[in-house]
ZAMARGU-4260 file (C-alpha; in steps of 0.2 Angstrom, whole numbers, plus 5000, padded with zeros to 4 digits):
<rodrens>
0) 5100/4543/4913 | 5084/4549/4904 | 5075/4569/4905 | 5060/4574/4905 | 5051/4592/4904
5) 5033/4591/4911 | 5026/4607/4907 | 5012/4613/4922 | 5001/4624/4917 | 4990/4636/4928
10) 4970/4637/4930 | 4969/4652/4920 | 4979/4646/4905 | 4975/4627/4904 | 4965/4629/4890
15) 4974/4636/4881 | 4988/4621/4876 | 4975/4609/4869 | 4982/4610/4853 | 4999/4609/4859
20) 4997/4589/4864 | 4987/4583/4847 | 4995/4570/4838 | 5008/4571/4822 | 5004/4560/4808
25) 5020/4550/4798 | 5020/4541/4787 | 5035/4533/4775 | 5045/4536/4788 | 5065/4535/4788
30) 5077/4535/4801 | 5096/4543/4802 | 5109/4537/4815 | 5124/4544/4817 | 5133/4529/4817
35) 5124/4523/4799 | 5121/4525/4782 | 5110/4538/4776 | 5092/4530/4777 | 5084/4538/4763
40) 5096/4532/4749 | 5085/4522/4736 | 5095/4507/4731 | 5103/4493/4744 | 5115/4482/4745
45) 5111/4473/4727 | 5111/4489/4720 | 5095/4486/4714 | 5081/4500/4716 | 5068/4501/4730
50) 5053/4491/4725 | 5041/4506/4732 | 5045/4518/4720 | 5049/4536/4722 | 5043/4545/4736
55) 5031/4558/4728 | 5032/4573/4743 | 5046/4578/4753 | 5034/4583/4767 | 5028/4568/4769
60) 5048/4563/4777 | 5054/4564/4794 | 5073/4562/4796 | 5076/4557/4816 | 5093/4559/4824
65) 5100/4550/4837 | 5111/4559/4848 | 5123/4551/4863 | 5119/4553/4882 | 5134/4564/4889
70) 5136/4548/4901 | 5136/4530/4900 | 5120/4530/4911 | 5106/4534/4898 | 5104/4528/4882
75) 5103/4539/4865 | 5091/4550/4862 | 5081/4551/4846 | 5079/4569/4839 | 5071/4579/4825
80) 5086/4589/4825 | 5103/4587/4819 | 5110/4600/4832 | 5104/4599/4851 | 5102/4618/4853
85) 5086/4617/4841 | 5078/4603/4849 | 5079/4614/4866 | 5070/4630/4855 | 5060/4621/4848
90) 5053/4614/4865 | 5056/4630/4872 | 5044/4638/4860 | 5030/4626/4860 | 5028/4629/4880
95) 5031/4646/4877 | 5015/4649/4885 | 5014/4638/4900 | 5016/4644/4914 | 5027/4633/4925
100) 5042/4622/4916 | 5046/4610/4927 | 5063/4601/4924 | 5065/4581/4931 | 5077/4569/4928
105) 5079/4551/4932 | 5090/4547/4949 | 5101/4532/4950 | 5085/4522/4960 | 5075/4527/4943
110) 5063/4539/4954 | 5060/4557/4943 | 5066/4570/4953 | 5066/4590/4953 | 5081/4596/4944
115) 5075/4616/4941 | 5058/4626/4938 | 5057/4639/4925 | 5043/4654/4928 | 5034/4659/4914
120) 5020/4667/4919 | 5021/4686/4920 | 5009/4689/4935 | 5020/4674/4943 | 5032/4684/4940
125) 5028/4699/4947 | 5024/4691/4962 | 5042/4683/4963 | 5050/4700/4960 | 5042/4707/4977
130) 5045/4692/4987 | 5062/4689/4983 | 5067/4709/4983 | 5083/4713/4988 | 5091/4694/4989
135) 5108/4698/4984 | 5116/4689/4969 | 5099/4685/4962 | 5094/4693/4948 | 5078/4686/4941
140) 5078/4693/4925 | 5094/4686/4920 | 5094/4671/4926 | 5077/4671/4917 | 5067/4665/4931
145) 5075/4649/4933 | 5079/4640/4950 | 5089/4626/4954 | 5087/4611/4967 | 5088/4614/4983
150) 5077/4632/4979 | 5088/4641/4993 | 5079/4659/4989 | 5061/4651/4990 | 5064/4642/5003
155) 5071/4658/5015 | 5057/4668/5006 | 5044/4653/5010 | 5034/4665/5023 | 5034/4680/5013
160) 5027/4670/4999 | 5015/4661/5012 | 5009/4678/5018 | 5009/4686/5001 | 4990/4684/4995
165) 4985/4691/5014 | 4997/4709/5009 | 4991/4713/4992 | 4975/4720/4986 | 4977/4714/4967
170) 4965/4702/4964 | 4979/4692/4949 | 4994/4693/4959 | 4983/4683/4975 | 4979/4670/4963
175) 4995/4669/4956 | 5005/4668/4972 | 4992/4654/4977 | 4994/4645/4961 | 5014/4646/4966
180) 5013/4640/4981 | 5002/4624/4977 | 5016/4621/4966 | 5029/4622/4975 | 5022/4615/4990
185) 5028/4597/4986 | 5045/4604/4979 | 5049/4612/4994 | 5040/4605/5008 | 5054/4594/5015
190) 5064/4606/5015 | 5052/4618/5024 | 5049/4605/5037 | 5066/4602/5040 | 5067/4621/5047
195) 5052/4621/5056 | 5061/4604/5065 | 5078/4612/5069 | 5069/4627/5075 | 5060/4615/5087
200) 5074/4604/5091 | 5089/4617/5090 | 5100/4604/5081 | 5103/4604/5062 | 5114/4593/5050
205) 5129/4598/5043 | 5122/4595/5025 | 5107/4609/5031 | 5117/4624/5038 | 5110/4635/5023
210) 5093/4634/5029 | 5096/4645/5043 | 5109/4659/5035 | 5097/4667/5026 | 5102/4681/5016
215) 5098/4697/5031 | 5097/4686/5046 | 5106/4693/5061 | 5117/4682/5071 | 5129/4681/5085
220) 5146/4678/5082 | 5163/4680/5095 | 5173/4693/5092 | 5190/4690/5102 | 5176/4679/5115
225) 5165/4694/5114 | 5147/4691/5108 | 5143/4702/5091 | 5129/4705/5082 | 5131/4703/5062
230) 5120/4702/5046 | 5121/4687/5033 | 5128/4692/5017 | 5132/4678/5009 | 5133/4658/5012
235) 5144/4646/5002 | 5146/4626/5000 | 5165/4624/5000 | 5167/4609/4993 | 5159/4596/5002
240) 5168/4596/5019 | 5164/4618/5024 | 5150/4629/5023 | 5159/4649/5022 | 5146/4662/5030
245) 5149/4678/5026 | 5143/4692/5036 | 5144/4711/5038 | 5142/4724/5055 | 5147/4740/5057
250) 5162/4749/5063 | 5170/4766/5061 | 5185/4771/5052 | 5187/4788/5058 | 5177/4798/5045
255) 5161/4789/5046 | 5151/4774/5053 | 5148/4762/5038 | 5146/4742/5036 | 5162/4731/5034
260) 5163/4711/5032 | 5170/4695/5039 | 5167/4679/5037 | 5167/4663/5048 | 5168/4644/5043
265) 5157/4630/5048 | 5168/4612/5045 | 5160/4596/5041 | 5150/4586/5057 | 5145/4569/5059
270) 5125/4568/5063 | 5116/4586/5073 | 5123/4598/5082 | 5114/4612/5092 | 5114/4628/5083
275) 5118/4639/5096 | 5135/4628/5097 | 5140/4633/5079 | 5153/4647/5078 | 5140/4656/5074
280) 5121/4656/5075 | 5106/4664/5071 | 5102/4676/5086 | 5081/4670/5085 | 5089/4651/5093
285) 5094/4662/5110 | 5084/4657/5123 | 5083/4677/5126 | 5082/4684/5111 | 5073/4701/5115
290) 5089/4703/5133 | 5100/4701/5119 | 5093/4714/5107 | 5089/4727/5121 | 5109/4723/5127
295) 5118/4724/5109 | 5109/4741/5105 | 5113/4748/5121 | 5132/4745/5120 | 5126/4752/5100
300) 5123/4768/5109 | 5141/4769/5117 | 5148/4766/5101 | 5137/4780/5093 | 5145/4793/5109
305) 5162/4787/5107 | 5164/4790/5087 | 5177/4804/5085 | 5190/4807/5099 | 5189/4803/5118
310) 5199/4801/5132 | 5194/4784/5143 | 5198/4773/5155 | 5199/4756/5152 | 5202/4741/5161
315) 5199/4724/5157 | 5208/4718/5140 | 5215/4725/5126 | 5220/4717/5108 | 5237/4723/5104
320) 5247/4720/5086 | 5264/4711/5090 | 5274/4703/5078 | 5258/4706/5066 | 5247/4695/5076
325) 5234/4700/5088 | 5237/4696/5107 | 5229/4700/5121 | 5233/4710/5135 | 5227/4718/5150
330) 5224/4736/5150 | 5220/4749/5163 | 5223/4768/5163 | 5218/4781/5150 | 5215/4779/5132
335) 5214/4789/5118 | 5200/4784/5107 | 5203/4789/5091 | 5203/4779/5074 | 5206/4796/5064
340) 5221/4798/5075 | 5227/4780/5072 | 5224/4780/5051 | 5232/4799/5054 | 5249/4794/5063
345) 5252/4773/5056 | 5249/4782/5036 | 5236/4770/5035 | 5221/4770/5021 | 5206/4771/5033
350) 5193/4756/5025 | 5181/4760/5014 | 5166/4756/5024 | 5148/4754/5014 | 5137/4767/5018
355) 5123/4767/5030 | 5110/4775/5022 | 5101/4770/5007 | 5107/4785/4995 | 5124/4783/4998
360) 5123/4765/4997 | 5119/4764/4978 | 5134/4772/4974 | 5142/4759/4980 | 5130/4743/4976
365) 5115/4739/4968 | 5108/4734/4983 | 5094/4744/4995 | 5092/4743/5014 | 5075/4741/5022
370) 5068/4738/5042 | 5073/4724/5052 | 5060/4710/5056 | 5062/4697/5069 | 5080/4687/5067
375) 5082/4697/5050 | 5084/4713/5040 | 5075/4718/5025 | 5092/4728/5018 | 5105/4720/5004
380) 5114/4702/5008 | 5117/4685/5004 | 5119/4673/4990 | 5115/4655/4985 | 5126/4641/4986
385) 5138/4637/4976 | 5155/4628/4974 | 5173/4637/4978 | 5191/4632/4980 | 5195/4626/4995
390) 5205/4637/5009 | 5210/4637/5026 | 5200/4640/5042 | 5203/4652/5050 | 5199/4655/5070
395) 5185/4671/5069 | 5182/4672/5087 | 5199/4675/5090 | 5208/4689/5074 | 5189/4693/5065
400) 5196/4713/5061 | 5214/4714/5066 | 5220/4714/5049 | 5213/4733/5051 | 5228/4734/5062
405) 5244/4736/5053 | 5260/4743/5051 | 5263/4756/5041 | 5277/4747/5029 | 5264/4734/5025
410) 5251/4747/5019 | 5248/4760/5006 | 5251/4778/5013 | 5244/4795/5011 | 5247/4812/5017
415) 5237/4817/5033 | 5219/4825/5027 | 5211/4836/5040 | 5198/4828/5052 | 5182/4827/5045
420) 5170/4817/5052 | 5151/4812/5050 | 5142/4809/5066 | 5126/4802/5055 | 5114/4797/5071
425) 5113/4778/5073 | 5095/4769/5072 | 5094/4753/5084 | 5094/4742/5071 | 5110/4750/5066
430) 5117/4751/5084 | 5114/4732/5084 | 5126/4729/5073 | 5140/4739/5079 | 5156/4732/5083
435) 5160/4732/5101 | 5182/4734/5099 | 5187/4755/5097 | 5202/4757/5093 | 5215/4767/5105
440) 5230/4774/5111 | 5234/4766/5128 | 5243/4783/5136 | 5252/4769/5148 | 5265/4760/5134
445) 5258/4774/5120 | 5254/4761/5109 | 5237/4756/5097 | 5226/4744/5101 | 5209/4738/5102
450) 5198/4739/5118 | 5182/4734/5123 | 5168/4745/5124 | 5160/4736/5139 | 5176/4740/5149
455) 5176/4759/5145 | 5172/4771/5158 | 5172/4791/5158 | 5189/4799/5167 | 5188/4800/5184
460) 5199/4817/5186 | 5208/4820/5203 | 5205/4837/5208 | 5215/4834/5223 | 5232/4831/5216
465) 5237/4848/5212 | 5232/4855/5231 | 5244/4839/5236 | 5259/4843/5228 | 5273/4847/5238
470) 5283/4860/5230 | 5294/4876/5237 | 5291/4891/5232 | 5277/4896/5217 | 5284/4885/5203
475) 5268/4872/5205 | 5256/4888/5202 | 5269/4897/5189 | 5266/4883/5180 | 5247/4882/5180
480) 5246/4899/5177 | 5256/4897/5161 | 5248/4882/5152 | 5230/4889/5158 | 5235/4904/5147
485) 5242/4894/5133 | 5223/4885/5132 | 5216/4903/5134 | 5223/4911/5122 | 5225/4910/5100
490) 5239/4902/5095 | 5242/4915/5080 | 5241/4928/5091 | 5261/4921/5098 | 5265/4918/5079
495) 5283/4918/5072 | 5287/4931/5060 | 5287/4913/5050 | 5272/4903/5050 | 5268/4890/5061
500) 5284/4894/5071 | 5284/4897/5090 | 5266/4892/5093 | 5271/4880/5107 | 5273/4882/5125
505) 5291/4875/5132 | 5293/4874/5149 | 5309/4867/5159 | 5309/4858/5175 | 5327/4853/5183
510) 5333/4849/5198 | 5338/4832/5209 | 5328/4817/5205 | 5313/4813/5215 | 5308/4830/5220
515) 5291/4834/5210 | 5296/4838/5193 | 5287/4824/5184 | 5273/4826/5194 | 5270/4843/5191
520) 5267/4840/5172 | 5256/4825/5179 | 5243/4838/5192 | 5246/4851/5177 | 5237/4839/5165
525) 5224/4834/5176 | 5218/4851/5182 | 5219/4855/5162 | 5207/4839/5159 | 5219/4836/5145
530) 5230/4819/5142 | 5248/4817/5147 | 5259/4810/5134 | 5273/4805/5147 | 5288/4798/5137
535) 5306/4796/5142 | 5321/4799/5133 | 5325/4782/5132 | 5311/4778/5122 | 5314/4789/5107
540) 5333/4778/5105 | 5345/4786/5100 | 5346/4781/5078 | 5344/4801/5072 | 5329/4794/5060
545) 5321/4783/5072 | 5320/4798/5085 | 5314/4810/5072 | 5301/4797/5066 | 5296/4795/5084
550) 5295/4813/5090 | 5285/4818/5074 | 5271/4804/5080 | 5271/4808/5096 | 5270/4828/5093
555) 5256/4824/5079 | 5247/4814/5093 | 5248/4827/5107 | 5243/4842/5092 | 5228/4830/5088
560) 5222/4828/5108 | 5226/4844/5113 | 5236/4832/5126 | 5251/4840/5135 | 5268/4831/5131
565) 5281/4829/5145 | 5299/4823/5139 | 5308/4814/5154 | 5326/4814/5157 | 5329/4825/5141
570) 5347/4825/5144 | 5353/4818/5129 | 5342/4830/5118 | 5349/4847/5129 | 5365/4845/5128
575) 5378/4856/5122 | 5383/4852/5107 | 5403/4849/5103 | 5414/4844/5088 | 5418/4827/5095
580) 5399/4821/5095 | 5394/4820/5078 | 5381/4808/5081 | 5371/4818/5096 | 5374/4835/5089
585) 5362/4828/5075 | 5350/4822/5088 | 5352/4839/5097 | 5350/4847/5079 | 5334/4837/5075
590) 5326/4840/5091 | 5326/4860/5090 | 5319/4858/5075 | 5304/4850/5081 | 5303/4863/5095
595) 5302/4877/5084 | 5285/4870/5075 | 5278/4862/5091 | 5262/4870/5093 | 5256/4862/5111
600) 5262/4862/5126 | 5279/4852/5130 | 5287/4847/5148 | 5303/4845/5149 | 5314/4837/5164
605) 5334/4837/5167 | 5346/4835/5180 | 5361/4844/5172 | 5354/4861/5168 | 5372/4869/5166
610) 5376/4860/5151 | 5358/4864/5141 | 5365/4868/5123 | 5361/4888/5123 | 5352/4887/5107
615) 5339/4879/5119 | 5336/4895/5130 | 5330/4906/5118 | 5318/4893/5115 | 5311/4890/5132
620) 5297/4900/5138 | 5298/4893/5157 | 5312/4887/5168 | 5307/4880/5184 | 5321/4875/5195
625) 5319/4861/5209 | 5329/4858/5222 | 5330/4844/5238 | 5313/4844/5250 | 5314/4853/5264
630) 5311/4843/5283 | 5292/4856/5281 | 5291/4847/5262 | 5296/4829/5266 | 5284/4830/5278
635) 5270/4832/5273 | 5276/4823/5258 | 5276/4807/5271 | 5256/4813/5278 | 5251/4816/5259
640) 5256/4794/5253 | 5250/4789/5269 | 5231/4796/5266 | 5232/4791/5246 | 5235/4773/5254
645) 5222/4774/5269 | 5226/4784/5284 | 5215/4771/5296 | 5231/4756/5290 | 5244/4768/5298
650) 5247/4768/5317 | 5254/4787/5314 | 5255/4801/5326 | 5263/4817/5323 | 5279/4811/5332
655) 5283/4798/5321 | 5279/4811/5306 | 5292/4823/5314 | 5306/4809/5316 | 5303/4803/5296
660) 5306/4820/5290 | 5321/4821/5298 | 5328/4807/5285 | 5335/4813/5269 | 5323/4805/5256
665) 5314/4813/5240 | 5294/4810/5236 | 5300/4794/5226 | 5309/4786/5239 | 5296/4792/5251
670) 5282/4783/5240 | 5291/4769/5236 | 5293/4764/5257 | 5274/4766/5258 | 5270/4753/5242
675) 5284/4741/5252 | 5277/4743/5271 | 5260/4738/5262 | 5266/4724/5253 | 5271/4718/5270
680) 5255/4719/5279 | 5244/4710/5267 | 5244/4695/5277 | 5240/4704/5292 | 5223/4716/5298
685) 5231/4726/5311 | 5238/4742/5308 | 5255/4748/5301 | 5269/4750/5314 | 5275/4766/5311
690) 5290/4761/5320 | 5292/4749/5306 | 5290/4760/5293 | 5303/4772/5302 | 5316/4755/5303
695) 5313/4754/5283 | 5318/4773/5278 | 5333/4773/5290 | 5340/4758/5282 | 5335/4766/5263
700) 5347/4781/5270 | 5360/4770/5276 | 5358/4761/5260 | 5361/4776/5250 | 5373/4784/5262
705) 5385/4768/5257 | 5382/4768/5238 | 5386/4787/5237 | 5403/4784/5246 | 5406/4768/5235
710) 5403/4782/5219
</rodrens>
């Protein structure tokens, strides 16, 4: 395969190479190969001298090298020089000062072909430098203003450069950038056309996927099937069979709102296939792009409110970590949102995100941010193409962030810093990119997951629970009187002689089961507008370091929300400690420890107050005692289910509410009959029988009645 350098010159400078293309006289001229004799020896094969003579000037000699093609499909080359690299000087400096190198070589059809361009010219040059501003990985200057086939940054640039002579006011760099443009014109024009013809069609060939990532362009991509805005970075050919598009959006880590990455592959494709089929696609191919826009920064805007902590409901579907893989669930209750909570309690490094603004951003790149046009952004991204090693492809619609989400043994750890957060304000093309997954606490199963901004929704508090609990006596006030003063007053002010020590509040409920006591933590968190962390005994286990791991998160957590924590069936934690227990004197031990630095406010429940451990007493600040519902209680326990499940369902008269009360059942068996009288009337509309409802709880108590005497 031959080469060729045809050197183009501009308007302005074609006079000045005239002296470039005169002709070179020879004369005696010898020539050397490198697979032969020297030529200039003066005697042959006889021996004999050269009947010429001597040659009288060395000048008047030009030795000639041949050197071989790196393939068999050109021949030899003849040269001046013995070494390759001068030739290429040399020819490098006798077009020094043309303006436009342009590189061809021959293809196997024998038809010359662009292989690079080289820009010389310093006015072309300057013009180059303000078109291509900002294109990531292309530094002109050292790549000495060379481009290689298929020109990827002129072609994404092509419009700015089109534009170009209309924008600036400098007579030299219009002319220049038109001169550029006549030339590249037939460089570039098929592939130019070939973007204006997927933009008519919507379809585009496998081998032309770089055409429409360029570097800034915002796209839609499916986060866990959820539509998401994102900026190229980078594109990259993998090998022949996958293009690798690299992107960026922003998320929060709980310190501040900055730009993290993810990438998506596009696999080989017979033929054209409709961009907006792609797993993902420039967002200028919607068929609404400015509904999309206007919906993307609005859910921007809830993203910008719910940075820092919030309590939420959510229902819909959350992504939970299981195994280490993200699987979806469905979700609704109250939610903690909080990713300083979650790098806090899992000793997780939050991600470095890249800084939004432009001044923070140089510290951490090279690169500069700028205002979004239409289907683009003016700020740092992308690259050209270029070859890579081959790997796997991975589903990004389905697990694009989740490796955010990981346990603390796979992850380097650091000691809890103080929260300090940036609320920056957000700009909508910044909001436009946010990532629409928060991650949260679900209160339910108190575990971390991810859910979904579209299915968040401020609490709805129920101011009525409190007036509706049934209790004897003043406990349900006693109670809300305490905890309202333990929100009202300082801490330090109820400081232990030792720091940090006795700050919390302690209160203990015990009693028979199913008689309020859980519930009065509940109404007492929901007239405080605080969270419930409601957690059973049975959840902590009973390993001493698994419970003492356990109960430090959880603590940490309700310290964090200012939630209130309520321990359910705290039995095993209470009792009395003996020397034939070693095992749950320790968790006895470790537990009031952790009461003695608690520093919210704590619910406990038991049913076997008389064997509490008395080291626990001095520590309790509160004991409310329970005791079985009174006919007055049950009562208007039965009126109080009845209303929460829609009084106008109910055939109820007072009689029937007069003979139910006379049955021996607590408010959970009490609410448990109502959920099962409804569950039987689904398939009919007419109202409830109460008489049926009275048949049920008779045959509850007889039910119970025989399982006590079987005890």
């Amino acid at each position: 395969m031959s080469s060729s350098a045809n050197a183009v010159l501009g308007k302005r400078n074609r006079d000045q190479d005239s002296s470039m293309h005169q002709s070179i006289q020879k004369r005696n001229v010898s020539v050397e190969s490198d697979t032969n004799t020297s030529a200039h020896n003066q005697t042959g094969d006889s021996g004999e001298k050269d009947a010429s003579g001597p040659i009288s000037t060395a000048n008047s000699v030009s030795n000639w090298y041949r050197h071989r093609c790196a393939t068999r499909s050109c021949p030899s080359r003849w040269s001046e020089f013995k070494d390759v690299e001068d030739d290429h000087n040399a020819l490098a400096a006798r077009t020094a000062s043309v303006p436009i190198i342009h590189y061809l070589h021959s293809n196997d059809r024998g038809k010359w072909v662009t292989t690079s361009i080289k820009i010389q010219d310093v006015t072309m040059q300057k013009v180059l430098k303000q078109v291509l501003k900002n294109y990531q990985d292309l530094d002109l200057h050292d790549q000495d203003y060379t481009f290689n086939a298929p020109f990827m940054p002129l072609c994404h640039r092509w419009e700015t450069l089109k534009h170009f002579p209309q924008k600036t006011e400098e007579p030299g760099l219009k002319l220049a950038a038109l001169e550029l443009q006549a030339f590249l014109v037939p460089i570039v024009g098929s592939s130019i056309s070939s973007i204006e013809v997927t933009r008519k069609t919507g379809k585009i060939a496998f081998h032309d996927i770089w055409q429409i990532f360029a570097p800034n362009t915002l796209v839609s991509i499916k986060f866990y099937d959820v539509q998401t805005t994102c900026r190229v970075t980078k594109y990259k050919k993998i090998k022949p069979t996958s293009w690798e598009i690299s992107m960026e959006f922003i998320d929060w880590n709980g310190e501040r709102a900055g730009f993290t990455s993810t990438s998506v592959i596009i696999n080989s494709y017979e033929g054209h296939s409709r961009v907006n089929s792609l797993p993902v696609f420039p967002i200028s191919f919607l068929e609404d792009e400015a509904r999309y826009i206007e919906s993307m920064i609005n859910r921007g805007k809830i993203f910008e409110q719910l940075r820092g902590y919030h309590l939420m409901e959510a229902n819909g579907t959350k992504i939970s970590i299981e195994n280490k893989w993200p699987v979806r669930r469905p979700i609704a209750g109250r939610v903690c949102i909080d990713a300083y909570a979650y790098y806090t309690s899992c000793r997780i490094v939050p991600p470095d995100l890249k800084p939004l603004s432009r001044s923070a951003d140089r510290r951490h790149t090279k690169t500069e941010g700028a205002t979004r046009t239409k289907g683009t952004t003016d700020s740092d991204s992308a690259t050209e193409n270029s070859e890579n090693e081959d790997r796997n492809d991975p589903d990004m619609s389905i697990d694009y962030k989740f490796a955010t989400i990981r346990t603390a043994e796979d992850t380097k750890t650091k000691e809890p810093a103080k929260r300090v957060e940036d609320f920056q304000p957000l700009t909508d093309d910044q909001r436009l990119l946010a990532t629409p997954w928060l991650r949260g606490f679900d209160l339910k199963d108190k575990k971390w997951c991810e859910v979904l901004i579209d299915e968040l929704r401020p609490v709805t508090w129920n101011d009525e629970a409190f007036d509706k609990l049934v209790l004897p006596g003043d406990e349900k006030q006693l109670a809300w009187e305490f905890v309202e003063a333990k929100s009202l007053s300082r801490s330090d002010k109820f400081d232990d002689f030792i720091p940090d020590k006795g700050r919390g509040l302690i209160i203990l409920m015990f009693g028979p089961p199913g008689v309020g006591k859980t519930l009065t933590a509940e109404v007492v968190a929901e007239k405080s507008r605080v969270p419930l962390y409601a957690m059973s005994a049975a959840e902590l286990g009973t390993a001493p370091d698994g419970v003492e791991k356990a109960l430090e998160a959880s603590l940490g957590l309700c310290h964090l929300w200012n939630a209130i924590l309520l321990l359910d069936e705290a039995d095993v934690f209470l009792g009395a400690r003996s020397s034939d227990s070693i095992a749950r004197n320790e968790l006895v031990s470790i537990f009031l420890r952790m009461l003695e630095y608690y520093q919210g406010t704590m619910f406990l429940t038991t049913n076997r107050v008389a064997s509490i451990d008395p080291a626990f007493q001095s520590r309790i600040d509160l004991f409310l005692p329970y005791y079985d519902l009174s006919i007055e209680a049950r009562r208007e326990v039965w009126l109080n289910f009845i209303e929460r499940a829609g009084r106008g369902k109910f055939d109820v008269t007072d009689a029937f509410l007069d003979k139910l009360s006379q049955l021996p059942l607590n408010g959970r068996e009490i609410k448990n009959l109502i959920k099962s009288v409804q569950l039987l009337s689904l398939k009919g509309d007419s109202k409830i029988s109460m008489e049926r409802v009275h048949m049920l709880a008779e045959r509850r108590v007889q039910a119970l009645a025989q399982a006590s005497e079987g005890n």
